[in-house]
ROMI-178912 format. One record per residue (C-alpha): residue number from 1; residue in three letters; x, y, z. Coordinates in steps of 0.25 Angstrom, whole numbers. Layout:
N
<fiba filum="NUM" drenke="Ala" X="X" Y="Y" Z="Z"/>
...
This chain:
132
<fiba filum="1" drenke="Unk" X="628" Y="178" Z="390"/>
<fiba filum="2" drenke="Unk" X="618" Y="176" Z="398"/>
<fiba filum="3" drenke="Unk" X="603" Y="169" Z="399"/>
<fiba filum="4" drenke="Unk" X="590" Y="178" Z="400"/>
<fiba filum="5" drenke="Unk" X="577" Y="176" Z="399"/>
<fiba filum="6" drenke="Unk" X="569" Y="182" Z="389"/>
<fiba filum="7" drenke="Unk" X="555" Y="186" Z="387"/>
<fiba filum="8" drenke="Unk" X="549" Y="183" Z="376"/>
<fiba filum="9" drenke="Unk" X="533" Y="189" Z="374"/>
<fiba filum="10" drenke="Unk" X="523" Y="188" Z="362"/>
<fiba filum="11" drenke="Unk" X="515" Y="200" Z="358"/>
<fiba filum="12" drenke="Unk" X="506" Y="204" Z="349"/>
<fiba filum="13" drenke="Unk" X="513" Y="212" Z="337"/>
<fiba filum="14" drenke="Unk" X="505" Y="225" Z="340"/>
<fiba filum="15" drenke="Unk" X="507" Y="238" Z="342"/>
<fiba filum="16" drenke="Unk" X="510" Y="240" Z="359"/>
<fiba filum="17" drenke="Unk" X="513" Y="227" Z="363"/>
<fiba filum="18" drenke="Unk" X="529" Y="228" Z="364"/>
<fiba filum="19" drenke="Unk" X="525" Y="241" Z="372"/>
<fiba filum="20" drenke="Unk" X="514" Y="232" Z="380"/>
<fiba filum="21" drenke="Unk" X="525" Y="222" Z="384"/>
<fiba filum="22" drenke="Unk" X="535" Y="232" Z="388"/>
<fiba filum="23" drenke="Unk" X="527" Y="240" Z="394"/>
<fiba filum="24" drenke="Unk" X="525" Y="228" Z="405"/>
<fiba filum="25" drenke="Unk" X="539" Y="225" Z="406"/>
<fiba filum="26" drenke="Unk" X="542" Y="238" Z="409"/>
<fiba filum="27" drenke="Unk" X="529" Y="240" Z="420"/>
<fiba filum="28" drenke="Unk" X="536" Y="227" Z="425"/>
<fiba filum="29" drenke="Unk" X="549" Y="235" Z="427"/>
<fiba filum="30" drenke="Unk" X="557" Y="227" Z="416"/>
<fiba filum="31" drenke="Unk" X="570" Y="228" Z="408"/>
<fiba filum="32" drenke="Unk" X="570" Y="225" Z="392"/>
<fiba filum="33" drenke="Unk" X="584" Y="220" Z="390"/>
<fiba filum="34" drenke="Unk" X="583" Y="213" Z="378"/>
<fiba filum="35" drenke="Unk" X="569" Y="213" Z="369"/>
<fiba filum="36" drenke="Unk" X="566" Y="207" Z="355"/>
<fiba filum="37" drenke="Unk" X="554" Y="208" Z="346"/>
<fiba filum="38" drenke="Unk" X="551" Y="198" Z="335"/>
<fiba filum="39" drenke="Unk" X="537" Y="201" Z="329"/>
<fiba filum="40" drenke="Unk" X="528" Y="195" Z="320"/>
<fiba filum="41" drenke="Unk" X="515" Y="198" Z="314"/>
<fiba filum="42" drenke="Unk" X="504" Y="196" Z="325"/>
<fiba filum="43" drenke="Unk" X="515" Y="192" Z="337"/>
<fiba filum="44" drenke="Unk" X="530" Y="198" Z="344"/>
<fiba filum="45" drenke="Unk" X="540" Y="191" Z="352"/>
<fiba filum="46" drenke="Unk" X="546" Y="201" Z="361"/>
<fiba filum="47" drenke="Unk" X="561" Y="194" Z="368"/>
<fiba filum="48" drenke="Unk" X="566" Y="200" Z="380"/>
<fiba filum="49" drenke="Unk" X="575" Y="202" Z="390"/>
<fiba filum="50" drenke="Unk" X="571" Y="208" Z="401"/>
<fiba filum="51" drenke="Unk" X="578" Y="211" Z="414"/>
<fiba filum="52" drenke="Unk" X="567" Y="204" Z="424"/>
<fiba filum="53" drenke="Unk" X="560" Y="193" Z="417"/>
<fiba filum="54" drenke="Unk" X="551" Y="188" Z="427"/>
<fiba filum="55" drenke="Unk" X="543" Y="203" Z="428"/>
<fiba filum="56" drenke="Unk" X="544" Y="202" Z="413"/>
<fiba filum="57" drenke="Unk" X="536" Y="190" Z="412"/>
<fiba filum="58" drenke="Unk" X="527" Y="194" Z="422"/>
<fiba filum="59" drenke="Unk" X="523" Y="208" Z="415"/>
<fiba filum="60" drenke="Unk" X="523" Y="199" Z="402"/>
<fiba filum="61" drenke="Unk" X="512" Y="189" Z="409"/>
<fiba filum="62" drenke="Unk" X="504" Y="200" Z="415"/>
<fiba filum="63" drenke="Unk" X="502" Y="205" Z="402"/>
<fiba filum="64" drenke="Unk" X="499" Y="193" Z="395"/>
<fiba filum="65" drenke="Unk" X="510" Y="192" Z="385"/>
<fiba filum="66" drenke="Unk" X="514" Y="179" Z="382"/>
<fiba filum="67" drenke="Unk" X="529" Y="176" Z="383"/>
<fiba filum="68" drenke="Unk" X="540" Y="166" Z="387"/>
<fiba filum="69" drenke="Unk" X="553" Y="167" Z="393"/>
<fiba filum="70" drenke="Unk" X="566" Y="160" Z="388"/>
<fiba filum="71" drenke="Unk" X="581" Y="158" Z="390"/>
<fiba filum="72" drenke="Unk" X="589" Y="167" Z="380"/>
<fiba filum="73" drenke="Unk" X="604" Y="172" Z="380"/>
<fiba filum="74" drenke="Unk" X="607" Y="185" Z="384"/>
<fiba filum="75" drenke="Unk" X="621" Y="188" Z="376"/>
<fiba filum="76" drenke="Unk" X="629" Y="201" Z="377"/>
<fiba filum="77" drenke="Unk" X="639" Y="200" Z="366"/>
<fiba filum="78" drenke="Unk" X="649" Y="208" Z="358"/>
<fiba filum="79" drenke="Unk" X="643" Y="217" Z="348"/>
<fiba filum="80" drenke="Unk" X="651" Y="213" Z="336"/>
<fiba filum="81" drenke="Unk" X="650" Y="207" Z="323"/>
<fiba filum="82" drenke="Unk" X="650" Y="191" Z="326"/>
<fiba filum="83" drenke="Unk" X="647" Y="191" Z="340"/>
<fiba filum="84" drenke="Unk" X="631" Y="185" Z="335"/>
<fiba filum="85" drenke="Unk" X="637" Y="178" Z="325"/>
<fiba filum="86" drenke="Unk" X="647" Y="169" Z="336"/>
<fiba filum="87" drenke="Unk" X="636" Y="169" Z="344"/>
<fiba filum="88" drenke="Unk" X="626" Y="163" Z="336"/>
<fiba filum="89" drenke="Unk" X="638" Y="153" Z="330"/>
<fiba filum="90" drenke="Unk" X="642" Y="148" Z="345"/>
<fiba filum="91" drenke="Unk" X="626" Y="145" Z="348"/>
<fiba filum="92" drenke="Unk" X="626" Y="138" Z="335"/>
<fiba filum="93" drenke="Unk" X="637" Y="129" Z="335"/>
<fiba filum="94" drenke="Unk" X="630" Y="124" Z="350"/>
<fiba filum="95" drenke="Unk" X="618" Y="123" Z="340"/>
<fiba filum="96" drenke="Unk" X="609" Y="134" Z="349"/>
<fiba filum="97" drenke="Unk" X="600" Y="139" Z="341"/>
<fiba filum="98" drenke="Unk" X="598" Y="155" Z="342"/>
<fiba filum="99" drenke="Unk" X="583" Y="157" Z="341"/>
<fiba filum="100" drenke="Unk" X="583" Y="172" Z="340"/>
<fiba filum="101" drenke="Unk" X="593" Y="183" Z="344"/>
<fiba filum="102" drenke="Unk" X="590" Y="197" Z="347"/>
<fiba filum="103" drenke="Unk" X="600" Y="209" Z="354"/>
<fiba filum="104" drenke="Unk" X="607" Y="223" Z="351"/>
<fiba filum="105" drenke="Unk" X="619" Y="228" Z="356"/>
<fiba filum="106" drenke="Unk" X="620" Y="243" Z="362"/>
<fiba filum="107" drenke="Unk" X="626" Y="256" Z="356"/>
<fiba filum="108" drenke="Unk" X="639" Y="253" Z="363"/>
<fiba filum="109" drenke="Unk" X="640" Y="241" Z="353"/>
<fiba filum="110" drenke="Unk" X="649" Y="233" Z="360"/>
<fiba filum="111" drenke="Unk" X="639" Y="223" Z="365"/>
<fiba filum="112" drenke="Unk" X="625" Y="217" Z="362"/>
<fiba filum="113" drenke="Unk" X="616" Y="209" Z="369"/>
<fiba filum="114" drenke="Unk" X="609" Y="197" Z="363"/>
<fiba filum="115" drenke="Unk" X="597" Y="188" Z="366"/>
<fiba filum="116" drenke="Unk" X="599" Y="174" Z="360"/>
<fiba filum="117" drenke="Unk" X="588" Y="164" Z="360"/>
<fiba filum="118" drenke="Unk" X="593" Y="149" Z="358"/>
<fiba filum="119" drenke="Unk" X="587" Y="136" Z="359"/>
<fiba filum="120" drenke="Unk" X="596" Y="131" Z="368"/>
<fiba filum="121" drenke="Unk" X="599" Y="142" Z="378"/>
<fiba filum="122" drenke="Unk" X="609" Y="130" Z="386"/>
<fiba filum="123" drenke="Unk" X="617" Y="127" Z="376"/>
<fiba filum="124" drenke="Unk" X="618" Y="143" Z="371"/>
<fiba filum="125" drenke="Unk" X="622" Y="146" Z="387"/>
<fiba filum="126" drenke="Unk" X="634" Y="136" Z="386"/>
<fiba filum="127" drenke="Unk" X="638" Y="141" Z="372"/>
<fiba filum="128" drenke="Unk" X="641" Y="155" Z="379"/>
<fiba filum="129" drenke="Unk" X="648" Y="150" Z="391"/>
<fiba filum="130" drenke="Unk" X="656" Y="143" Z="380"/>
<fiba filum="131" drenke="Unk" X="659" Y="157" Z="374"/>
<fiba filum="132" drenke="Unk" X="659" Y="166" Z="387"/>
């Protein structure tokens, strides 16, 4: 486990705007390593991980995007039934809130990567070095 930053970036919910936005990430010369899309009717959140956040947010301000950048856990876990059920179980019985989830595992299947949001990213820090 470890702590990233992640991106977070409003657009409108139009036609060309996730290409828009990669599109400057990538003149920018910068990694996806973890993306997200929760939409709405007139809005999107896109979540990332990226490889270099600073020249993330500078391509994300030069093109006028609004955005924030926050504290999430970075988990590589086994990818097997239970694994998100303990998880989510140890965070709750430190009463850290998971806010929103999102990652995938790979063909391989033996591991996946999660992105956890939490409310309290101290207190889900020492809930892992409980469990590491």
């Amino acid at each position: 486990m470890r702590i990233a930053k992640q991106l977070s970036v409003m657009l409108t919910n139009q036609p060309g705007r996730l290409a828009f936005l990669c599109g400057k990430l990538s003149a920018a010369r910068v990694d996806i390593k973890a993306i997200s899309v929760i939409e709405s009717t007139e809005q999107a959140i896109v979540r990332m991980i990226v490889d270099k956040t600073a020249a993330a947010r500078k391509a994300v301000m030069n093109a006028d995007l609004p955005h924030s950048v926050t504290e999430v856990l970075f988990i590589e876990v086994a990818d097997k039934p239970g694994t998100l059920a303990r998880i989510a179980n140890d965070l709750s019985k430190a009463t850290v809130n998971i806010q929103y989830i999102y990652g995938s595992s790979g063909p391989g299947g033996r591991e996946a990567m999660l992105v956890v949001g939490v409310d309290d990213i101290n207190r889900a820090k020492k809930v892992f070095a409980v469990l590491s």
